[in-house]
C-alpha positions as CSV (number, residue, x, y, z in Angstrom):
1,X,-45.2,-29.1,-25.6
2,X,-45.9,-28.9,-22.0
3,X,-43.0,-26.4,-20.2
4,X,-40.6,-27.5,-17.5
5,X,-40.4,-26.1,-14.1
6,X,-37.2,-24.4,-12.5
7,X,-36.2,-26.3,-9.7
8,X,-34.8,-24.8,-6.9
9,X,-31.0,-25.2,-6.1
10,X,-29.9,-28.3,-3.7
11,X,-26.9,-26.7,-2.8
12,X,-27.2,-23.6,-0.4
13,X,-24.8,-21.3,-0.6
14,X,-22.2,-20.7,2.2
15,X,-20.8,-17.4,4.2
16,X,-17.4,-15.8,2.9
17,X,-14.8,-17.0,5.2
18,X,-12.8,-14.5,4.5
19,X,-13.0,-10.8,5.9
20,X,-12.9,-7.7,3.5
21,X,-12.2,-4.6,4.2
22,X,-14.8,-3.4,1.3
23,X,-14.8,0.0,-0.1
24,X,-16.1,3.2,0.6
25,X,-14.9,6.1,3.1
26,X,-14.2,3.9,5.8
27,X,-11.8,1.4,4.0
28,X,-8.9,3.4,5.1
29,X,-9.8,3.7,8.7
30,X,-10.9,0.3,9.2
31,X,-7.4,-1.1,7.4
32,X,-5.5,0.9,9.7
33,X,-7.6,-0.6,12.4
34,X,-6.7,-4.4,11.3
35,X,-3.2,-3.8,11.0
36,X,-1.1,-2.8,13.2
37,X,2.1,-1.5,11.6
38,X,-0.1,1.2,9.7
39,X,0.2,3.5,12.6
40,X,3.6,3.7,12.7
41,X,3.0,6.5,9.5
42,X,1.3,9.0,12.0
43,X,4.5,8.9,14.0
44,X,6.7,12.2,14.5
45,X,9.3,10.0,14.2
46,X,8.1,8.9,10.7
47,X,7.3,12.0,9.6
48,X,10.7,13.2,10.3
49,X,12.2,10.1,8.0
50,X,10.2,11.1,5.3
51,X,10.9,14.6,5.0
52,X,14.6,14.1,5.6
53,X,14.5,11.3,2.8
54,X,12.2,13.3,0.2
55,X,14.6,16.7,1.3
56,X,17.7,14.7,0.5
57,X,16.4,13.4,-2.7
58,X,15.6,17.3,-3.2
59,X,12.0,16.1,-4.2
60,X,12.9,14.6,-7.4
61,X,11.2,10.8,-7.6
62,X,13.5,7.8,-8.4
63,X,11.8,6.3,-11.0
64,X,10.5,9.4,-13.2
65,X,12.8,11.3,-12.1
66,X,11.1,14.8,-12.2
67,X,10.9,16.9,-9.6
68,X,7.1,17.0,-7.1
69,X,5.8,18.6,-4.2
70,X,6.1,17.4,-1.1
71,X,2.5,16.0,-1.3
72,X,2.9,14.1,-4.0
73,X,5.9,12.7,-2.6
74,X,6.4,9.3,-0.8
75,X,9.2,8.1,1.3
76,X,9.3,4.8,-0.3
77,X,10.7,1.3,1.5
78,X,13.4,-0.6,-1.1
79,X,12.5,-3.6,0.7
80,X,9.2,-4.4,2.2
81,X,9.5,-3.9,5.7
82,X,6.2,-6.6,6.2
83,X,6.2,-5.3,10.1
84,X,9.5,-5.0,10.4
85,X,10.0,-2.5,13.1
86,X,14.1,-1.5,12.5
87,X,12.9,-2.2,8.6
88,X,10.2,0.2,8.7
89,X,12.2,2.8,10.1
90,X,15.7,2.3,8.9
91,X,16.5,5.5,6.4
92,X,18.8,3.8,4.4
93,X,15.9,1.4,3.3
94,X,14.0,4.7,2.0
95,X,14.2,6.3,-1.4
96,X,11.9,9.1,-2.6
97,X,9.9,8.4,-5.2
98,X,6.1,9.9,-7.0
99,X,2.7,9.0,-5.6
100,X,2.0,8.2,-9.3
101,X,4.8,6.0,-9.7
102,X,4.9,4.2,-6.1
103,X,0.8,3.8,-6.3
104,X,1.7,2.1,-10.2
105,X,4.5,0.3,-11.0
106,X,5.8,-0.2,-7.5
107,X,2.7,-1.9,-6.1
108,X,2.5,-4.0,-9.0
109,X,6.1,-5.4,-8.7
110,X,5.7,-5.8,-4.7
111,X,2.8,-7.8,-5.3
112,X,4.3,-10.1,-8.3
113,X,6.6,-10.8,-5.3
114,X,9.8,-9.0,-6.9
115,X,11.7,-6.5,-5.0
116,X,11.3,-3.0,-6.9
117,X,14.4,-1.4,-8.5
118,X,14.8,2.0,-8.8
């Protein structure tokens, strides 16, 4: 039986048109490049929000509801602020809550398009 050949593909493949970020080290550094908003986190004036809201909350997370260090605490936005300047920094739109729990569970429902509850 005689054997067939491969053929070679008709179709060439095309460039991603979209950018990634991609992974690695510099992922961080390059998001916070590409969008603009992320600086606003290296503010004093941020900084200041968050302790206040995590201090107030006196470090106990919202969802768990056990009690972190202030590392392992975020100052968490009820409603996406999506760039939102007066969002971003309006304190009654924070809530303290867990890295573990904001990193899980709130993600998730922000990106199913829901707004989290607490």
């Amino acid at each position: 039986m005689a054997r067939l050949k491969q053929l070679a593909p008709r179709v060439g493949s095309m460039s991603s048109r979209v950018k990634s970020i991609g992974a690695g080290p510099d992922r961080l550094k390059r998001r916070d490049q590409l969008v603009a908003w992320r600086k606003w986190y290296k503010t004093a004036e941020w900084q200041r929000l968050r302790w206040d809201c995590i201090s107030a909350a006196l470090f106990t997370c919202v969802r768990c509801g056990r009690i972190h260090r202030s590392p392992d605490l975020v100052a968490d936005h009820i409603e996406p602020h999506r760039g939102d300047r007066a969002l971003f920094f309006d304190p009654k739109n924070l809530q303290c809550m867990c890295a573990a729990c904001h990193n899980s569970d709130k993600q998730r429902e922000e990106r199913a398009g829901h707004a989290a509850r607490s």
